[in-house]
N, C-alpha and C positions, 0 to 999 in steps of 0.2 A: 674567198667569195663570201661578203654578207648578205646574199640577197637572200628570199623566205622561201623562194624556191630551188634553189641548190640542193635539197635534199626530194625532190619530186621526180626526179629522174622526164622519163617519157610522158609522168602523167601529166606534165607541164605544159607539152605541148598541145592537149585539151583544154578544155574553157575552165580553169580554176582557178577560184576568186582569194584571192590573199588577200585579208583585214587586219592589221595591226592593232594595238593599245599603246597608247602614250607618246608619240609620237619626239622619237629618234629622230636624227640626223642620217644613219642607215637607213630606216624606213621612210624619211622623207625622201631618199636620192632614189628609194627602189622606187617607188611612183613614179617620180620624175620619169623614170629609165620605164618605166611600163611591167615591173616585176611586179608592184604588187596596187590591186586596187584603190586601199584609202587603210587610212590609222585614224584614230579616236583619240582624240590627246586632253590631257586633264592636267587643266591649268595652273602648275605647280608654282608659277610666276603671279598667276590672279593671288591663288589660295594663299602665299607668302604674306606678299602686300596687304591684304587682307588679316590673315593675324597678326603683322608688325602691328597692322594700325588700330585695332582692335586690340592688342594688349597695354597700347599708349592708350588708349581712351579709358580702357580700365583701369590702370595707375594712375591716370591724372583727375578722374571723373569719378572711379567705384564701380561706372559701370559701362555698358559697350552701347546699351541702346538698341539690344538685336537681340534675335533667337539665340539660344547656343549653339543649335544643330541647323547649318544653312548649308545649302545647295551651290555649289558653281557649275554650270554647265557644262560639257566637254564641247571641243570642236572637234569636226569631219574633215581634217586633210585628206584631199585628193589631187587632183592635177591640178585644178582648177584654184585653188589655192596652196601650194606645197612652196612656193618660193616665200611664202609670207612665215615660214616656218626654220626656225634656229634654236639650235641648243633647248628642246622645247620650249617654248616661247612664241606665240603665233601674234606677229605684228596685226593689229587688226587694220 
């Protein structure tokens, strides 16, 4: 059993809210399935693509054109969107 609450015994059966990080293919199915509230997933697919294409800019240019230090936003899987959710990777 992967789900977040397998280890909660009785106290599961009260209103307790299970939040993930990073957003699993476990964690996306336990939503789905109503185990667990939402995951926070941090877009390891954005953030990639992002320094490919920023290390070509900066071997072919010298420079990126950008801060060093930038921000990608995380997304809120819930039900509501969890089927847009693969292999972390959230189809927008």
């Amino acid at each position: 059993d992967r789900s977040p609450s397998r280890g909660l015994g009785d106290v599961y059966k009260r209103q307790v809210y299970i939040i993930g990080v990073d957003g699993s293919n476990d964690m996306r199915d336990n939503i789905k399935d109503g185990k667990a509230l939402a995951t926070a997933l941090q877009q390891i697919d954005k953030i990639t693509r992002n320094a490919v294409t920023q290390a070509n800019d900066y071997l072919t240019n010298g420079t990126t054109g950008l801060e060093e230090k930038q921000l990608v936003d995380c997304v809120v899987i819930t039900k509501d969107n969890a089927d847009k959710l693969d292999n972390f990777v959230f189809a927008e």
